[in-house]
C-alpha positions in Angstrom: 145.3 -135.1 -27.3 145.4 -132.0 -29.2 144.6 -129.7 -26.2 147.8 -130.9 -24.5 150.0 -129.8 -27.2 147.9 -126.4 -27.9 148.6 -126.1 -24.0 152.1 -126.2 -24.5 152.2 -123.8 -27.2 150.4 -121.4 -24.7 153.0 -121.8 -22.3 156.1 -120.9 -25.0 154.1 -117.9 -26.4 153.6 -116.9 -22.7 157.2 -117.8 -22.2 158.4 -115.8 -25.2 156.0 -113.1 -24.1 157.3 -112.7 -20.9 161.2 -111.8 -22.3 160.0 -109.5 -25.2 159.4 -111.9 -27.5 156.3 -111.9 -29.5 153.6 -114.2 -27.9 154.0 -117.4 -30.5 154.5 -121.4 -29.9 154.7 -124.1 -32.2 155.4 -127.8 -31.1 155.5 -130.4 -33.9 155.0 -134.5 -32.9 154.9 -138.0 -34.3 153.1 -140.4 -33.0 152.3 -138.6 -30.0 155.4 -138.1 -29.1 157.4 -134.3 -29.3 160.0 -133.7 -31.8 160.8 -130.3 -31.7 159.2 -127.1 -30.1 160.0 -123.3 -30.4 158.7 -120.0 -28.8 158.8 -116.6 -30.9 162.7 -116.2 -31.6 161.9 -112.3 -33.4 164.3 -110.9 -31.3 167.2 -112.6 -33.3 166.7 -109.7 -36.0 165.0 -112.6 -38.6 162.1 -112.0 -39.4 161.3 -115.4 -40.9 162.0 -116.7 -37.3 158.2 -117.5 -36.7 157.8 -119.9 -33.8 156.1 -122.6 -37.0 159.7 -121.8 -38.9 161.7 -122.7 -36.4 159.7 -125.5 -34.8 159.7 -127.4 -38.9 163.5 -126.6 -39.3 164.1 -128.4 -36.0 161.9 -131.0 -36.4 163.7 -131.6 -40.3 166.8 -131.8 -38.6 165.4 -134.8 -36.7 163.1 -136.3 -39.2 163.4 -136.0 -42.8 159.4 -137.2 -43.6 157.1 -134.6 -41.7 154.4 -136.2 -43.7 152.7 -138.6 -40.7 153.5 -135.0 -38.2 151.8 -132.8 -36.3 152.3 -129.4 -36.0 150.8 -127.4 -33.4 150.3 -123.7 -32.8 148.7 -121.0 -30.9 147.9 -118.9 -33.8 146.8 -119.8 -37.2 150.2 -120.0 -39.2 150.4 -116.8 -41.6 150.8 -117.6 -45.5 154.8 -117.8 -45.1 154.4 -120.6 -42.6 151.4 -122.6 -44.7 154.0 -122.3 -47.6 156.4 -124.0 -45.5 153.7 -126.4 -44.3 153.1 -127.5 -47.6 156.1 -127.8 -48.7 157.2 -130.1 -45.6 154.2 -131.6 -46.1 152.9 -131.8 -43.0 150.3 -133.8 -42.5 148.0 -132.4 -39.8 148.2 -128.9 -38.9 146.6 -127.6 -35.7 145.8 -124.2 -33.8 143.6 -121.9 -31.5 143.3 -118.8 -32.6 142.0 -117.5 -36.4 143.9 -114.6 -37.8 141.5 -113.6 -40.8 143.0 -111.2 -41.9 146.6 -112.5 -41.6 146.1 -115.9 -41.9 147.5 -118.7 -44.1 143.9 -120.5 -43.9 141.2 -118.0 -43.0 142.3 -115.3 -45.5 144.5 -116.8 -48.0 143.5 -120.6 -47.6 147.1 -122.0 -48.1 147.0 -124.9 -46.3 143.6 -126.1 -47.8 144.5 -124.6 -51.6 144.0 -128.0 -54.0 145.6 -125.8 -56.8 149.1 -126.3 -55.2 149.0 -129.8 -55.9 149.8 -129.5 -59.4 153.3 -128.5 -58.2 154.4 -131.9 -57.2 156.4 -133.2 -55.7 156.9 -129.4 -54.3 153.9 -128.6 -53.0 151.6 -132.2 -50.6 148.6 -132.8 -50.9 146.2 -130.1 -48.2 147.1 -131.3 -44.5 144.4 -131.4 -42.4 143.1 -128.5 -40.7 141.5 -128.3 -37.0 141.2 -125.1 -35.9 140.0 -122.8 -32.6 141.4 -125.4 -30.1 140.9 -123.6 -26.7 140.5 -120.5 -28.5 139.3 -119.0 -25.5 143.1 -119.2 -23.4 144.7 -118.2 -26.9 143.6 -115.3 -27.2 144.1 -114.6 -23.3 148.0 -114.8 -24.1 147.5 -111.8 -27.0 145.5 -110.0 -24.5 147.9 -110.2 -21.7 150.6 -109.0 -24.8 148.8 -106.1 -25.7 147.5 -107.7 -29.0 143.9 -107.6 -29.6 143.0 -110.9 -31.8 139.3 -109.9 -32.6 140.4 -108.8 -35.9 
C-alpha cells in the first residue's frame, strides 16, 4: 500500500521537475483513499510552498481531523514541514529518501520529539514514522534533477 502512494509522489516530483520546479511530491490519504496531492509549487515566489505544505493545507480544506491520515512523500519532510505535521497531527507520516542533514527526523528528530507533547493540544502525540520506501527510485528523481541526495 505504501509503495503506491510513494509512486505517486515520484511521479509529481518528476512532474514538478520536468517544468522547473524542484523535484518534491506529497500525497496525503484516509482510509486508503487520496485527499489531496501537490508537486513542488517553489516557483510561486513562497518559499513555504513545500510539496508537504501544500498537500496538508489542501487536505485541511477537505478534512478538518488529519489525525487517522497519511501523508506521503518522496523526501523526508524538513523541520518546517514536521512542525506542520505535528501540529495537524498527522497520524502516520511516510517517505523514501533520508535527508540527514536537512531533515525534520534524521537530523532534528521532529516528528518523533516526545518533548513536544507537553504543548497540548498544539503539538500530537509523535506520528508514526516509516522511512526509505523505494529509496532506491527516490533518489533516481534527484539524480535526474541534478541533486545529489548522498548527503
Amino acid at each position: 500500500m505504501h509503495e503506491k502512494y510513494i509512486r505517486r509522489c515520484l511521479e509529481l516530483a518528476e512532474e514538478s521537475r520536468k517544468i522547473g520546479e524542484n523535484p518534491f511530491g506529497s500525497v496525503i490519504t484516509c482510509n486508503d483513499k487520496v485527499v489531496a496531492e501537490s508537486g513542488g509549487k517553489m516557483l510561486s515566489g513562497d518559499f513555504t510552498n513545500h510539496a508537504e505544505v501544500v498537500v496538508m493545507r489542501r487536505a485541511r480544506e477537505i478534512i478538518s481531523d488529519l489525525s487517522e491520515c497519511v501523508l506521503y512523500s518522496n523526501c523526508e519532510p524538513c523541520p518546517m514541514c514536521a512542525f506542520m505535521i505535528r501540529e495537524l497531527k498527522i497520524g502516520t507520516v511516510v517517505f523514501s529518501v533520508r535527508s540527514p542533514h536537512l531533515g525534520g527526523y534524521s537530523k532534528w528528530n521532529i516528528l518523533e520529539d516526545r518533548g513536544l507533547e507537553r504543548f497540548k493540544p498544539l503539538f500530537s502525540s509523535p506520528p508514526k514514522v516509516i522511512s526509505e520506501v523505494l529509496e532506491k527510485e527516490g533518489k533516481e528523481i534527484f539524480r535526474r534533477a541534478g541533486w545529489t541526495m548522498d548527503l
